[in-house]
VEXGUMAR-284144 format. One line per 8 residues: their letters; for each residue z, y, x of N, C-alpha, C, O. Coordinates in pm, whole numbers, plus 32768, in hexadecimal, padded with zeros to 4 digits. Atoms other than C-alpha are relative to their C-alpha. Layout:
BEGIN
A> Z,Y,X,Z,Y,X,Z,Y,X,Z,Y,X ~ ...
This chain:
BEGIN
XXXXXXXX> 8036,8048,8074,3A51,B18E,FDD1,7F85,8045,7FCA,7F25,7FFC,7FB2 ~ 8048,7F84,8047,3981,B2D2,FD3C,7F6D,7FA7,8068,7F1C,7F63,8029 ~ 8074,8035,7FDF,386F,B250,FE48,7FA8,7FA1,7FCF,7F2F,7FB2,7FC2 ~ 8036,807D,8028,3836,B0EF,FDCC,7FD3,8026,7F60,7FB4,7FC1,7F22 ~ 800B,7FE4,80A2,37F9,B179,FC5D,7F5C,8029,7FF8,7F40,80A1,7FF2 ~ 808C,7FC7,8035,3660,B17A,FC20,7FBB,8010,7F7D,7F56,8045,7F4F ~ 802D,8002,80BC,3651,B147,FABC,8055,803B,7FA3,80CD,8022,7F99 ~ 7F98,7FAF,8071,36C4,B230,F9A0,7FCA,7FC2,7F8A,7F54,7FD5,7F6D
XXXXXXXX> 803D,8030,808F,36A9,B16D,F848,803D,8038,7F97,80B6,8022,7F97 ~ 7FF2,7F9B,8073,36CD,B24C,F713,8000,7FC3,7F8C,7F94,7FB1,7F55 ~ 801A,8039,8090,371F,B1AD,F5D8,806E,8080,7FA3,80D3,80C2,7FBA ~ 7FA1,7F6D,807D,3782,B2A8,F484,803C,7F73,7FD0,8037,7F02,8001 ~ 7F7E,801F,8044,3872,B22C,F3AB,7FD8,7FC9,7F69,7FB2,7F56,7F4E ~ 801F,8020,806D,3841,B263,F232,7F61,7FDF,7FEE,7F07,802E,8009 ~ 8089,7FDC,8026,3702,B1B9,F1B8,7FBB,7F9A,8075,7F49,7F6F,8064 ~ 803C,8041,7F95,36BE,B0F6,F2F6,808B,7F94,8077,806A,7F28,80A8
XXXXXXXX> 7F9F,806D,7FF9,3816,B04B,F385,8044,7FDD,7FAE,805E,7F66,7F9C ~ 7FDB,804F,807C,38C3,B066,F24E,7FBA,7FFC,7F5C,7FD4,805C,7F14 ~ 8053,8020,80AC,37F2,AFFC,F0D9,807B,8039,7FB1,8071,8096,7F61 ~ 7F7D,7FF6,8060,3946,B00F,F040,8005,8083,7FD6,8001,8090,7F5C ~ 7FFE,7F7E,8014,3958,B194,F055,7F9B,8013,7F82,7FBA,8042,7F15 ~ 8079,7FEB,8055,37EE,B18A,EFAF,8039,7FB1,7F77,8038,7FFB,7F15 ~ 801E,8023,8085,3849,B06E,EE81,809A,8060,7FB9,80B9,806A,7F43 ~ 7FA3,7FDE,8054,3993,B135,EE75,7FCF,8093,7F7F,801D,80B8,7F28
XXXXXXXX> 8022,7FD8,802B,38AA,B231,EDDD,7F94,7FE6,7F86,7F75,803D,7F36 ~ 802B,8041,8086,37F1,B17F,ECDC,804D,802F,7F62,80C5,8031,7F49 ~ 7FC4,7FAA,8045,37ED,B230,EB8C,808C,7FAC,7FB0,80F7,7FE0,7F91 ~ 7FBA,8045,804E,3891,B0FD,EADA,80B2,7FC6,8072,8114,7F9D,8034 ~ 7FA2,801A,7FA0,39A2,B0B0,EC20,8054,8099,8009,80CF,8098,800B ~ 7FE9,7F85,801E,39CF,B22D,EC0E,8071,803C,7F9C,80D5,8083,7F9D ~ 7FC1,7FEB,808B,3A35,B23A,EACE,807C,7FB9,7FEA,80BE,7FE1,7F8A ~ 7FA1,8036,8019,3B42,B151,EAED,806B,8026,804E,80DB,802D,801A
XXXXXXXX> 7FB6,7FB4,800C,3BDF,B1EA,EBDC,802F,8070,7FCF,80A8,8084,7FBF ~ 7FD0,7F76,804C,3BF4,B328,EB47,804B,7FE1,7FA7,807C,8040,7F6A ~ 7FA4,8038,8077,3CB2,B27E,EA5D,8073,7FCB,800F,80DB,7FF7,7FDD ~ 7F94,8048,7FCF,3D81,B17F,EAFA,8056,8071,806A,80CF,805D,8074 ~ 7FB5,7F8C,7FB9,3DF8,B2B5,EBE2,8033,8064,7FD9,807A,80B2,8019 ~ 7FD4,7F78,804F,3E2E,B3A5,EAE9,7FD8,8079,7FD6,8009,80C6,7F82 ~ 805D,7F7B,7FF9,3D26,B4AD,EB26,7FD1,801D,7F7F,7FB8,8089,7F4B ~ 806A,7FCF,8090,3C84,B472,E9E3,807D,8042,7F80,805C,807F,7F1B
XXXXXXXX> 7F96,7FB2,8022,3DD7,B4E7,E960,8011,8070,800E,804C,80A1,7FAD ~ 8018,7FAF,7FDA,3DB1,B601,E9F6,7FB3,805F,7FFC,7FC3,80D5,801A ~ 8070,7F9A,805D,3C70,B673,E95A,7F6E,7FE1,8041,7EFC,8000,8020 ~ 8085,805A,7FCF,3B95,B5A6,EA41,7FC1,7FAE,7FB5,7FC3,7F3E,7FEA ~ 8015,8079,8076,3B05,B4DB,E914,7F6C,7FB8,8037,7F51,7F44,8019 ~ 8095,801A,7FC5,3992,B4BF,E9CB,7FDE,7FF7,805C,7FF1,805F,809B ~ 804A,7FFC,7F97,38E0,B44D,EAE2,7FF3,80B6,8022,802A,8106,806F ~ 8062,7F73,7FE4,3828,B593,EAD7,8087,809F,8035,807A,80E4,809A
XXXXXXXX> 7F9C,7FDA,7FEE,396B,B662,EACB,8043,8005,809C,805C,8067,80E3 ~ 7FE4,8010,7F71,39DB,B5DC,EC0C,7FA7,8015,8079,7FD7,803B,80E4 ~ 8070,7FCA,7F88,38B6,B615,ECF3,7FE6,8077,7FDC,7FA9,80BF,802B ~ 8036,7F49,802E,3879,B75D,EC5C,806D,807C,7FCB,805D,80F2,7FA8 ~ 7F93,7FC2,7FE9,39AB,B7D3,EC48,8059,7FFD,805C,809C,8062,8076 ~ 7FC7,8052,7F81,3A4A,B722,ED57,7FEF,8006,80A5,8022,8039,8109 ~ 8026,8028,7F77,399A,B69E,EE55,7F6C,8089,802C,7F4A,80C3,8093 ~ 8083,7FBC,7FC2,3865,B76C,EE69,800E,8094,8044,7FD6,80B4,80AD
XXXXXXXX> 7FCD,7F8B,7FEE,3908,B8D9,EE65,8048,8012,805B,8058,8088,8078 ~ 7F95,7FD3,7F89,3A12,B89F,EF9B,7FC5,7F8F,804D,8024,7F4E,8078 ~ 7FFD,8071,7FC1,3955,B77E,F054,7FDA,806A,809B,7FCC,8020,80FC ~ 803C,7FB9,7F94,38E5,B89C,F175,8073,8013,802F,8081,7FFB,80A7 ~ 7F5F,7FC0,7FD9,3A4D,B912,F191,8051,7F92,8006,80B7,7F9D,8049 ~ 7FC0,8090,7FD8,3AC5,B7A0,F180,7FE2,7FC0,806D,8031,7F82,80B4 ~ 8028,804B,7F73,3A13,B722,F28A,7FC4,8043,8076,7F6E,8023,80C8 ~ 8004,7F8D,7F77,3A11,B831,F377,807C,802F,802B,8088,807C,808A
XXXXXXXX> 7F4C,7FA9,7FFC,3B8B,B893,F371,8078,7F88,7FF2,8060,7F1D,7FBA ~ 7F95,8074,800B,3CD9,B7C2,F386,803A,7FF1,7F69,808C,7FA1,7F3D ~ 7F99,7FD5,8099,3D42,B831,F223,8003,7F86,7FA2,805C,7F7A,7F4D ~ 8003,80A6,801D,3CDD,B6B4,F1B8,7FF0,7FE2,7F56,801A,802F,7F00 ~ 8029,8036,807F,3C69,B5F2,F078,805B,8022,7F8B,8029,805C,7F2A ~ 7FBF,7FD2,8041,3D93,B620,EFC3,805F,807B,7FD0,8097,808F,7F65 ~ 7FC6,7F5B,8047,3E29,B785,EFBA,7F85,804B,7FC2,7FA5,80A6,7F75 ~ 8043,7FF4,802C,3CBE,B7C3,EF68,7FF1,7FE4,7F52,7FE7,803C,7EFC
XXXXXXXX> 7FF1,802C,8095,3CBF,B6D1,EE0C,8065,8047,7FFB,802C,80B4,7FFD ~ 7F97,7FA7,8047,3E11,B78E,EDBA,7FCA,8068,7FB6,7FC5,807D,7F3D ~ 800C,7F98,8032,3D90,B8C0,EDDC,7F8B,803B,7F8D,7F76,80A3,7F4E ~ 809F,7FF4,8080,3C3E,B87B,ECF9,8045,7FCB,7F89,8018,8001,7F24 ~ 7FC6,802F,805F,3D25,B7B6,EC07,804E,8054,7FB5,8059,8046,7F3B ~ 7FCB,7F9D,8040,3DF3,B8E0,EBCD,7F85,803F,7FA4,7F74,8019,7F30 ~ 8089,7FB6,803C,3CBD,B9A3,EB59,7FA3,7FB2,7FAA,7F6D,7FEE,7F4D ~ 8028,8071,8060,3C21,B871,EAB4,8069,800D,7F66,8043,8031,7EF7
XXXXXXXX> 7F9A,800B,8055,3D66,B84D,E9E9,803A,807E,7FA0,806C,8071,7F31 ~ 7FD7,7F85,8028,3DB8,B9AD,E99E,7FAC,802C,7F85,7FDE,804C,7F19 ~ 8053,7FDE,802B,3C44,B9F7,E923,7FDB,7F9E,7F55,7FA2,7FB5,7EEA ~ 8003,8080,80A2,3C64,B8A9,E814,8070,7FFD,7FC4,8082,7FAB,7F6A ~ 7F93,7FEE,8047,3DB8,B922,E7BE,8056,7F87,7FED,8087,7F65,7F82 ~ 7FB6,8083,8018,3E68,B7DD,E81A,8051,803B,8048,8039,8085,80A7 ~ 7F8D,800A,7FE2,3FC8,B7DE,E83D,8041,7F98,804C,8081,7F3E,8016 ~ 8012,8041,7F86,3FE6,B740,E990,807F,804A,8047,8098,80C0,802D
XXXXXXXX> 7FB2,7FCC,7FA1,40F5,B77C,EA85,7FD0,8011,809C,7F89,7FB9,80CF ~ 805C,7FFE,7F77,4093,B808,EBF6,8038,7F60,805B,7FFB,7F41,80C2 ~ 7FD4,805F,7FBF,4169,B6B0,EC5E,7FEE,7F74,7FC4,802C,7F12,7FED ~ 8051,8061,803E,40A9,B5C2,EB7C,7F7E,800D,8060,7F55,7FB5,80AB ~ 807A,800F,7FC2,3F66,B65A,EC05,800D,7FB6,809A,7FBC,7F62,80C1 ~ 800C,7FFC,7F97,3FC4,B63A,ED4A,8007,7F3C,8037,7FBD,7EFA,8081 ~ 7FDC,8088,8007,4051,B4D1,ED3C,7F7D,7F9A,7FE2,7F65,7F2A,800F ~ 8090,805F,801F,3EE2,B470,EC8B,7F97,8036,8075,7F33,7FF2,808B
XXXXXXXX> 803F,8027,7FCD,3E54,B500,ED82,7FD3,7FE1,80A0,7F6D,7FE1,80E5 ~ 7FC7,8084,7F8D,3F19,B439,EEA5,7FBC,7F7E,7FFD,7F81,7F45,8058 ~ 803C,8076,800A,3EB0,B316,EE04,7F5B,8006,7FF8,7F37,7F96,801C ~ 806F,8021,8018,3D47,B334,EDCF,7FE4,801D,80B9,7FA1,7FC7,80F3 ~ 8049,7FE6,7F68,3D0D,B3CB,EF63,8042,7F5F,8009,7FE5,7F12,801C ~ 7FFF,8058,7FCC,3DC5,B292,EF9A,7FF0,7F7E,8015,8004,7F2D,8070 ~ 8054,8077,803F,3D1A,B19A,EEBB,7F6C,8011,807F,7F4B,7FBC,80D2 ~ 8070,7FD3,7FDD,3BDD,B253,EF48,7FC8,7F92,8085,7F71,7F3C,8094
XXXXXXXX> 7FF8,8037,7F62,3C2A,B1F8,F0C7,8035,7F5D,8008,8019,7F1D,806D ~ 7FB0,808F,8006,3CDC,B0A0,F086,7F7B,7F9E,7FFC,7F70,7F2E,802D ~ 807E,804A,7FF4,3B49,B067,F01E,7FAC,7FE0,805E,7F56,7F8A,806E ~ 8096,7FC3,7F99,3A9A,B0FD,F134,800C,7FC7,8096,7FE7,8002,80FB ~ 801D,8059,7FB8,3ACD,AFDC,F20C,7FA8,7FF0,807F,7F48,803C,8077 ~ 806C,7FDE,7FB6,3A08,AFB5,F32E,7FDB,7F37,7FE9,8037,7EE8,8001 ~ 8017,8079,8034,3937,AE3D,F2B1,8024,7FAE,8071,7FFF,7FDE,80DD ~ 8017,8067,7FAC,3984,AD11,F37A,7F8B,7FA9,8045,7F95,7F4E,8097
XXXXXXXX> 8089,8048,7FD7,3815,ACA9,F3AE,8001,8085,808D,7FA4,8064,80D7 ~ 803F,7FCD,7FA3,3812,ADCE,F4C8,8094,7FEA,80A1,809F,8029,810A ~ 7FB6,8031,7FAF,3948,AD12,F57E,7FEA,7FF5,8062,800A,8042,80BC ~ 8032,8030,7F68,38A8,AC47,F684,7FA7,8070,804B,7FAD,8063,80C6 ~ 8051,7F9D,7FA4,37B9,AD75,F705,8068,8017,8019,80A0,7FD6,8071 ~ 7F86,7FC6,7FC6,38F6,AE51,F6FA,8037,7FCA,808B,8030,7FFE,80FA ~ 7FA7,803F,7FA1,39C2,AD5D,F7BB,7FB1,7FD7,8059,7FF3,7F99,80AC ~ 8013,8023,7FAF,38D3,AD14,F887,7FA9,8061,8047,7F7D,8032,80B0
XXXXXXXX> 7FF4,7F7E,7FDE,3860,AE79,F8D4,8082,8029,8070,8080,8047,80E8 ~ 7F67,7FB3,7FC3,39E4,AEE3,F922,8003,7F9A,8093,8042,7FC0,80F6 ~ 7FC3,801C,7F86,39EA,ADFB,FA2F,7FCB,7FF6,8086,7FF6,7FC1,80EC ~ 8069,7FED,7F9F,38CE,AE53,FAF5,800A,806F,802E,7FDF,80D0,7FEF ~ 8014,7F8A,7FA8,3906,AF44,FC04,7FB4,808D,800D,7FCE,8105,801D ~ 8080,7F86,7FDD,37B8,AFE4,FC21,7FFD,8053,7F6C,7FE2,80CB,7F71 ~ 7FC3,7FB9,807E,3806,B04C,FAA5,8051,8059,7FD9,80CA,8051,7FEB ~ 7F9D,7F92,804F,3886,B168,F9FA,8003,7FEB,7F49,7F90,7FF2,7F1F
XXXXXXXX> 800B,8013,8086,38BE,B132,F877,8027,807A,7FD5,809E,8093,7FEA ~ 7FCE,7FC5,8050,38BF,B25A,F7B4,7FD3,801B,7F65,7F5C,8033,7F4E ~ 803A,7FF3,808A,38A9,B27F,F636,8019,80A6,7FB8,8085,80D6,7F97 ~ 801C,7F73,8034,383E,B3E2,F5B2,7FE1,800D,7F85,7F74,7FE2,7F5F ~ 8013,8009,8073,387A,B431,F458,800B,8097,7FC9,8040,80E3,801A ~ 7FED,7F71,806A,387B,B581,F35C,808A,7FBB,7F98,806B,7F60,7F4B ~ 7FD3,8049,803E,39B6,B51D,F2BB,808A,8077,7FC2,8081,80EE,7FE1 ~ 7F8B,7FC7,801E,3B09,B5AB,F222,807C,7FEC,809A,8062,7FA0,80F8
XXXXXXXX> 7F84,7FF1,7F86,3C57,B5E0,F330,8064,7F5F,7FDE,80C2,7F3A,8024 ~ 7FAF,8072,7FEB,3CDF,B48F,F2BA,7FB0,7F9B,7FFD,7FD4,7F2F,7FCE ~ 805F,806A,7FD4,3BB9,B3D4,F314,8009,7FC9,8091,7FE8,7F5F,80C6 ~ 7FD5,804F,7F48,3C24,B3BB,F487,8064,7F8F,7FF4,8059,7F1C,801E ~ 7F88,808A,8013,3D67,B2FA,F424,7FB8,7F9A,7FD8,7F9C,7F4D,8033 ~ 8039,8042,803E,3CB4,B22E,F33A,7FAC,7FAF,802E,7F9E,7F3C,8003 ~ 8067,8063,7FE0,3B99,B1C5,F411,8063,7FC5,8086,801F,7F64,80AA ~ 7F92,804A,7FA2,3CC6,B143,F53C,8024,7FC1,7FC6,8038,7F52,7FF7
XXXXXXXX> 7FBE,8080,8037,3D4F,B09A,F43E,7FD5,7F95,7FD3,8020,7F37,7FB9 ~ 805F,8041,8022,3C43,AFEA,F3DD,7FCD,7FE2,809A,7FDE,7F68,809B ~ 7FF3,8059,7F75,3BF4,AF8C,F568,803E,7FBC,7FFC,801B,7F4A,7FDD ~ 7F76,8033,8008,3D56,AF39,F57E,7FD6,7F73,7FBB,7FE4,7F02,7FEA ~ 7FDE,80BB,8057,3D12,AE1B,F460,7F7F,7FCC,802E,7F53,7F6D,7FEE ~ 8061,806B,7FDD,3BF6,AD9F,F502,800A,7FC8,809B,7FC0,7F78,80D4 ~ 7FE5,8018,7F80,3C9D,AD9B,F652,7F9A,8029,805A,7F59,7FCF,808E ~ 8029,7FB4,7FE1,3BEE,AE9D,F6EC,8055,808B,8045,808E,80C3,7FE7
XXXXXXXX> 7FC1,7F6D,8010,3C95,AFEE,F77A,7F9F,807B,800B,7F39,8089,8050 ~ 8052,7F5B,8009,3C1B,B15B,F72C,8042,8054,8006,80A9,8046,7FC5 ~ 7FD9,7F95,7FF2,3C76,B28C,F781,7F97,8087,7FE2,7F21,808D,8005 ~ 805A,7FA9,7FF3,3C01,B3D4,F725,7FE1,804C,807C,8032,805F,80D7 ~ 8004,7FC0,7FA0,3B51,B490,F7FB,8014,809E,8047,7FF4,80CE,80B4 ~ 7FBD,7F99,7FC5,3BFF,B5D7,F7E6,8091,7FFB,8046,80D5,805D,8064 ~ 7FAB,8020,7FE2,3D09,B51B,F860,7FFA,7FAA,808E,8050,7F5A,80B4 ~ 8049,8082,7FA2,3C68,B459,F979,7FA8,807A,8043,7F34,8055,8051
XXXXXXXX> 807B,7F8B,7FC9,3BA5,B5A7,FA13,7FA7,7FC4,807E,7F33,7FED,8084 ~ 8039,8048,7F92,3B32,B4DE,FB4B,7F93,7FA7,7FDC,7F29,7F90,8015 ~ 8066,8079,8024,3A91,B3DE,FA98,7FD9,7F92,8050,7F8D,7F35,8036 ~ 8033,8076,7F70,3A7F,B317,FBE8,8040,7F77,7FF4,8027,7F25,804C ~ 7FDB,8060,7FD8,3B4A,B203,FB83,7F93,7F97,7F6D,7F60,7FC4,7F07 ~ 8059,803D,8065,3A87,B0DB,FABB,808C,7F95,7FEF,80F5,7FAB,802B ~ 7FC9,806A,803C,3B3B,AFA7,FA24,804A,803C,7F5C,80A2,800C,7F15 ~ 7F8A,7FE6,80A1,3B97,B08C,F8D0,7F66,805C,7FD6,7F15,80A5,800E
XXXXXXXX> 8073,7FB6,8069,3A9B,B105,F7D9,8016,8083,7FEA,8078,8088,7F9F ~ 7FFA,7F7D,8008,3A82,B2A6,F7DE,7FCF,8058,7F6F,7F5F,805D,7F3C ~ 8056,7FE2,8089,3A58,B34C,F6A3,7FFA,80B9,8013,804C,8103,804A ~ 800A,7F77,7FEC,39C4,B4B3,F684,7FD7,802F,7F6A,7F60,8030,7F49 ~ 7FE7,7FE4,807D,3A23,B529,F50F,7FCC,80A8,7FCD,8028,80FA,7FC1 ~ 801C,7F8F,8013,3979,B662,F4B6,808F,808E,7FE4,8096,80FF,8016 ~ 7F99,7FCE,8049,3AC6,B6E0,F3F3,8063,8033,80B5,80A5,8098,80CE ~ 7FBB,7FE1,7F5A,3B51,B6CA,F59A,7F9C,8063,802A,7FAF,80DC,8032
XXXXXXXX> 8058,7FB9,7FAD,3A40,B743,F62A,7FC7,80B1,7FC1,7FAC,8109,8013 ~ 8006,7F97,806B,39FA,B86F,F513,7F64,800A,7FF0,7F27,8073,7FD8 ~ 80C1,7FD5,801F,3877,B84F,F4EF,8007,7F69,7FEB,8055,7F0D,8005 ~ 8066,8090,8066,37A4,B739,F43B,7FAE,7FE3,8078,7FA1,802F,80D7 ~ 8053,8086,7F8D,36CD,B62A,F51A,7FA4,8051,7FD5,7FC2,801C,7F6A ~ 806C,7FC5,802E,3597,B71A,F4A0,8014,8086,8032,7FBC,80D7,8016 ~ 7FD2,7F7D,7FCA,3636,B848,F548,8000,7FF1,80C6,8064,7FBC,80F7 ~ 7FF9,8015,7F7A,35F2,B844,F6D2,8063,8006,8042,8075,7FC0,80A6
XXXXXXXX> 7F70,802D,7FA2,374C,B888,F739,8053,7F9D,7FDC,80B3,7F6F,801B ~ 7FA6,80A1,8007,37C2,B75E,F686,7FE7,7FB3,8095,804F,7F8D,80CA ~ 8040,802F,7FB0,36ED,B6C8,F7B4,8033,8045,8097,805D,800F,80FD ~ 7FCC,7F7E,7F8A,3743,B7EC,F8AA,8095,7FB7,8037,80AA,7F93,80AB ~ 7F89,8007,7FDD,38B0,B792,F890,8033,7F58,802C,8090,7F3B,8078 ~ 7FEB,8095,7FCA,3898,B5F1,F8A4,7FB2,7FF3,8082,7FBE,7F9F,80DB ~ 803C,8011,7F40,37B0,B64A,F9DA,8068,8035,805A,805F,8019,80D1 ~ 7FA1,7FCE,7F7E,38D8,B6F9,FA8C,806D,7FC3,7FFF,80D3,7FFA,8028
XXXXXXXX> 7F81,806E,8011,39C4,B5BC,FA42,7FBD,7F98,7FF2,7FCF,7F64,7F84 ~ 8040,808A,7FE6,38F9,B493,FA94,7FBF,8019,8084,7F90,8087,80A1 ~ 8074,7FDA,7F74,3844,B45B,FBFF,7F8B,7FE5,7FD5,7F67,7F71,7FC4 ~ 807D,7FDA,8000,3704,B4CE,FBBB,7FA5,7FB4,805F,7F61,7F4F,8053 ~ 805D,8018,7F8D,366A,B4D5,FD09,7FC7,7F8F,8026,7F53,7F8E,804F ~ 8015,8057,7FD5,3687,B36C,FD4C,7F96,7FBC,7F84,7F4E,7F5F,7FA9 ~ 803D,8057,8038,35D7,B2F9,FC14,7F65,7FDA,7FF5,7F1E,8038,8018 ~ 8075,801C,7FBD,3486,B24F,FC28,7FB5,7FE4,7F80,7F3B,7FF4,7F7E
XXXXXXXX> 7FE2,8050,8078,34A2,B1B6,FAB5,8028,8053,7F85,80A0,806B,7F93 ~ 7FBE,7FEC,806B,34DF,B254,F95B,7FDE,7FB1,7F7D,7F6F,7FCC,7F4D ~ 8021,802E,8089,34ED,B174,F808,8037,807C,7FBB,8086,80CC,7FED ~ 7FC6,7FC0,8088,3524,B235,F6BA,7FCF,7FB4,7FA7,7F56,7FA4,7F98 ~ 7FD8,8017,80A4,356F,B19D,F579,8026,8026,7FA2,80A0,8037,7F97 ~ 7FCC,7FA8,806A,3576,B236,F44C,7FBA,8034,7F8D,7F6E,8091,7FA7 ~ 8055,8019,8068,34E3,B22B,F2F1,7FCE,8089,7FA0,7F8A,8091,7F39 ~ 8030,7F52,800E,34CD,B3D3,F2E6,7FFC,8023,7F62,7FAA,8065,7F22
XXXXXXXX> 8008,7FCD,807B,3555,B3D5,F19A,7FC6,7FCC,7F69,7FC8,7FEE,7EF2 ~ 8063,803E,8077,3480,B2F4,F0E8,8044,7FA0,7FAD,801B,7F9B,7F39 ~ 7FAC,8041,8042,357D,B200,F076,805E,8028,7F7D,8078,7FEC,7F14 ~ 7FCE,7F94,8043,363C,B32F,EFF1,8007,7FDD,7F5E,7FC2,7F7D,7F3B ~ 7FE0,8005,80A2,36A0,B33D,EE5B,7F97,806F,7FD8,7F9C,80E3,8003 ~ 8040,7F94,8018,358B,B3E0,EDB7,8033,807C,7FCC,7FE5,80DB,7FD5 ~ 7FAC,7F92,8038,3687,B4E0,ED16,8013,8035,8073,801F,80A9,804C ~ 7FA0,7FAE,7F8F,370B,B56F,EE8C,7F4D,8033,8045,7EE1,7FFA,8054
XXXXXXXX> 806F,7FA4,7FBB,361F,B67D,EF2C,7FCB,7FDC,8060,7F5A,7FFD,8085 ~ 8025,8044,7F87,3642,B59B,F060,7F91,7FAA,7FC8,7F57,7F7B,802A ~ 807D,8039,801A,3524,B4E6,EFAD,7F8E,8037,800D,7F25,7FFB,8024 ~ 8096,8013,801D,342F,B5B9,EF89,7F93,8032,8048,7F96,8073,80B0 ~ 807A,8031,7F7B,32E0,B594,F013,800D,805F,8073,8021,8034,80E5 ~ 7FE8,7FAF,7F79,32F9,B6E4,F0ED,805F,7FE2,8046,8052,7FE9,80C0 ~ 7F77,8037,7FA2,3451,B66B,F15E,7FB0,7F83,804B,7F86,7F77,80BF ~ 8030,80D1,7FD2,33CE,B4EB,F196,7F91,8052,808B,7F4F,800B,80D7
């Protein structure tokens, strides 16, 4: 099979297959979860709070390592909570912040307008589909499951090391792989699990950040 494969097409994730991730960051969409989930209970009362206490301070160690989106919020929520003197339980925090990773991902959809390529990508031989993202450790599930509902299959590709078979969408998650798409062995390591040699063809897709929430570091211009 690995022979017939001349085209590698590269699509990222947040920002460019799924919008949802991006409006789930909107300051006013933001804000409601933090609320409706509980965080702002917690001492999360602000946008600003949460990316800068949150997200911005463990996003290197989140999406380079398996340790994943949510034992992360715990462990900033403790220290959030402690420092504003709210009387929070470690099994409240933890519960708010179950629900918000899983509000988060429930958003981050992959859109239905990129269906018909998909599906009609996956079933072309000479094709390899893989989507390369900088993401948290429960972004691999998340983006299968989101194939899954579009009738699609994906597999990651630390799980798939061959990469030779096509008819299933390959995902290469930074948080797996332990380096960022901006780090050469992110690249290093999806070149020694895909057939290379044969390809003749590379697309990449991918909006490098620019979609991004102006609050997350992944925005800004030197990142982009």
């Amino acid at each position: 099979m690995s022979g017939h494969i001349t085209t590698l097409v590269i699509f990222d994730y947040s920002g460019t297959l799924s919008l949802g991730a991006i409006r789930f960051g909107t300051p006013e969409y933001l804000m409601n979860r933090l609320t409706e989930t509980g965080l702002e209970h917690c001492g999360v009362t602000g946008t600003d709070i949460f990316w800068h206490d949150i997200v911005n301070p463990t996003w290197h160690e989140g999406s380079t390592t398996s340790i994943g989106y949510t034992h992360l919020m715990v462990r900033q929520l403790m220290e959030i909570s402690k420092k504003a003197a709210i009387a929070v339980s470690g099994a409240e925090i933890h519960k708010a912040a179950c629900r918000f990773v899983e509000s988060y991902f429930a958003h981050s959809f992959i859109d239905r307008q990129w269906l018909w390529l998909l599906g009609k990508l996956v079933k072309e031989p000479s094709v390899l589909i893989l989507i390369a993202t900088d993401h948290y450790a429960e972004a691999t599930d998340a983006i299968i499951r989101s194939l899954q509902g579009l009738g699609v299959a994906g597999v990651s590709l630390k799980d798939d090391p061959t990469g030779v078979h096509t008819g299933t969408v390959k995902i290469a998650n930074s948080a797996d792989m332990g380096f960022h798409k901006n780090d050469r062995r992110f690249w290093t390591a999806v070149q020694s699990r895909v057939p290379y040699q044969a390809l003749n063809r590379i697309v990449y897709v991918d909006d490098f950040g620019y979609n991004e929430s102006a609050e997350s570091d992944y925005s800004v211009p030197g990142a982009v």
